[in-house]
Phi, psi and omega in degrees: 000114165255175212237133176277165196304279188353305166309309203295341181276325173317293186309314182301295182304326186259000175264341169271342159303316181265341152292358160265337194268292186319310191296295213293274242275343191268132146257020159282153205273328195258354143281356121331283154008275160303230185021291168317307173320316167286345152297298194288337148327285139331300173302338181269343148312303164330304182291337187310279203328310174291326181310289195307347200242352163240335163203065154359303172301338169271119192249036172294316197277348152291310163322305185279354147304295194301337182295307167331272165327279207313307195267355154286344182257355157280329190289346167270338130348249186335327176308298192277311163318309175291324174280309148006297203289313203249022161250000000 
């Protein structure tokens, strides 16, 4: 049994919904943070998700997840080292 596009988008779509809500509604700087992460998160489901259901064969969109990941977890590094600095 495999799980349809459709789930994997759904998901993508309420983890990017609370990551924009996140981003909009928090004023603290590291729940912004957090927030942007759950966008990027989300769009790197996406890419999984189109990847697996349109062309298996092409590990491009794997590659550009992990670029994803990578730069999400330096953008909370950095995030978090500059509010550090400035309290």
């Amino acid at each position: 049994m495999t799980v349809p596009l459709t789930a994997y988008l759904i998901v993508a779509a309420v983890l990017f919904g609370i990551g924009v809500y996140t981003v909009v509604a928090q004023r603290s700087a590291v729940m912004m943070l957090m927030g942007v992460e759950l966008l990027l998160n989300a769009i790197g489901l996406n890419l999984i998700a189109f990847w697996r259901f349109v062309q298996p064969s092409d590990y491009s969109a794997q590659i550009f997840t992990i670029v994803i990941i990578t730069v999400g977890a330096v953008e909370m590094a950095i995030g978090l080292a500059i509010m550090m600095m400035l309290y």
